[in-house]
C-alpha positions as CSV (number, residue, x, y, z in Angstrom):
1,X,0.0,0.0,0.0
2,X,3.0,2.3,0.8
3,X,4.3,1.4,-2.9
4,X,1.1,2.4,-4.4
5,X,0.7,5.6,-2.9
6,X,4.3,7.0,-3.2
7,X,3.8,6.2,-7.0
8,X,0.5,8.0,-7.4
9,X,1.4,10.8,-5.5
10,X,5.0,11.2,-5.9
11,X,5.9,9.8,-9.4
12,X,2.8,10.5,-10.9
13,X,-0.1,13.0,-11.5
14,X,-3.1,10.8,-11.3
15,X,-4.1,11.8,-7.9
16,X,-3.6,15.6,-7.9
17,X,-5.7,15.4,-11.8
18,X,-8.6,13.2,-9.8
19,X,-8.6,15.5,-6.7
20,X,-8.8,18.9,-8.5
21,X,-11.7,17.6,-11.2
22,X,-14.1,16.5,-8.6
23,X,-16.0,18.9,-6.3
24,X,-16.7,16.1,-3.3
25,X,-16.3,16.9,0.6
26,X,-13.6,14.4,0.9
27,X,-10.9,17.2,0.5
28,X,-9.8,19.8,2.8
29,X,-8.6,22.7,0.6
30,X,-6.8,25.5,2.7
31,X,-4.1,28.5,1.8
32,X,-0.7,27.6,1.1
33,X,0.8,30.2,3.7
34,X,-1.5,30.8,6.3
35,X,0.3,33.6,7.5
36,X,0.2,35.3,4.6
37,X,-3.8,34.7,4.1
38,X,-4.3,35.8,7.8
39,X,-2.5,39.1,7.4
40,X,-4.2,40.1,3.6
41,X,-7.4,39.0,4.8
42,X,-8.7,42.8,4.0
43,X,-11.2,41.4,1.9
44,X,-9.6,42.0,-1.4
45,X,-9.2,39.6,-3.8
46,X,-6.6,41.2,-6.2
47,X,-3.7,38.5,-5.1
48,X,-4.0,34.9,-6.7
49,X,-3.4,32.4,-3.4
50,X,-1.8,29.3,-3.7
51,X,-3.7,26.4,-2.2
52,X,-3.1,23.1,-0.7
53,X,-4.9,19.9,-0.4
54,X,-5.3,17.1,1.9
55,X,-7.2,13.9,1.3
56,X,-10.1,12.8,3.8
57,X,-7.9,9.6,4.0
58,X,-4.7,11.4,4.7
59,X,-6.8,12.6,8.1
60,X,-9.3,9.4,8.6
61,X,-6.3,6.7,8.7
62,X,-4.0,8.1,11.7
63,X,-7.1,8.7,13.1
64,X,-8.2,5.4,13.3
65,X,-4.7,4.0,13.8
66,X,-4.9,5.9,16.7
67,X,-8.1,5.5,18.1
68,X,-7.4,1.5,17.9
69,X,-4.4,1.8,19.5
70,X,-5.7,3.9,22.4
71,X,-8.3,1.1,22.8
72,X,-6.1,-2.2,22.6
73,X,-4.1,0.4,25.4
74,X,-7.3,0.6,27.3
75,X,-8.4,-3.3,27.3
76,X,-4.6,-4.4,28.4
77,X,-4.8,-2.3,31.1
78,X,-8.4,-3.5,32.1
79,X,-7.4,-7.0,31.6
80,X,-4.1,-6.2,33.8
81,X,-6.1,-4.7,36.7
82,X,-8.7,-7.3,36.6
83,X,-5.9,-10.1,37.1
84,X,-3.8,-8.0,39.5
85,X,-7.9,-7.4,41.5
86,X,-8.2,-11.3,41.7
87,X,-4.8,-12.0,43.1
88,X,-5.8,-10.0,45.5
89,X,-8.5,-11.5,47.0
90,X,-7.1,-14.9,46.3
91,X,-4.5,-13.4,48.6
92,X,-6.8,-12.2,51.5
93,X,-8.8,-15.5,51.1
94,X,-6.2,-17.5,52.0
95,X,-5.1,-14.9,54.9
96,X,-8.7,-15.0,56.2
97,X,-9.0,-19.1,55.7
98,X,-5.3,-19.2,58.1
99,X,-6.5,-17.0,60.9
């Protein structure tokens, strides 16, 4: 998958050509230099701005790699404290069962 998107993207200009002929939400199109944007933002539309794209994908799949590792981090840890929980009370069981 890595292959395939470094040659779309980077070697070729399929992508860009099927991103810029399609109006669809699934691209977040934004000034080139922000900066610059912010400070001629006097409402005059004389300068030509250069813009950038990113893909829906290029936000949606760190996202989700994320949000599945945050989880996987939550259920070990639940799993952990569950086993560490009966220990313990295996532990005072046999405490209370010698006394």
């Amino acid at each position: 998958m890595i292959v395939y998107d470094c040659v779309f993207v980077f070697a070729s200009d399929v992508m860009v050509k099927v991103a810029t002929s399609i109006e669809n939400p699934m691209k977040f199109i934004f000034p080139s230099d922000l900066l610059k944007a912010i400070m001629s933002s006097d409402g005059s539309t004389s300068s030509r701005q250069d813009f950038s794209m990113i893909g829906f994908g290029d936000i949606f799949i760190p996202a989700l790699l994320a949000s599945l590792a945050l989880r996987m981090d939550f259920i070990r840890a639940f799993t952990r404290v569950k086993a560490e929980m009966s220990a313990n009370n295996s532990l005072q069981r046999q405490y209370q069962q010698q006394n």
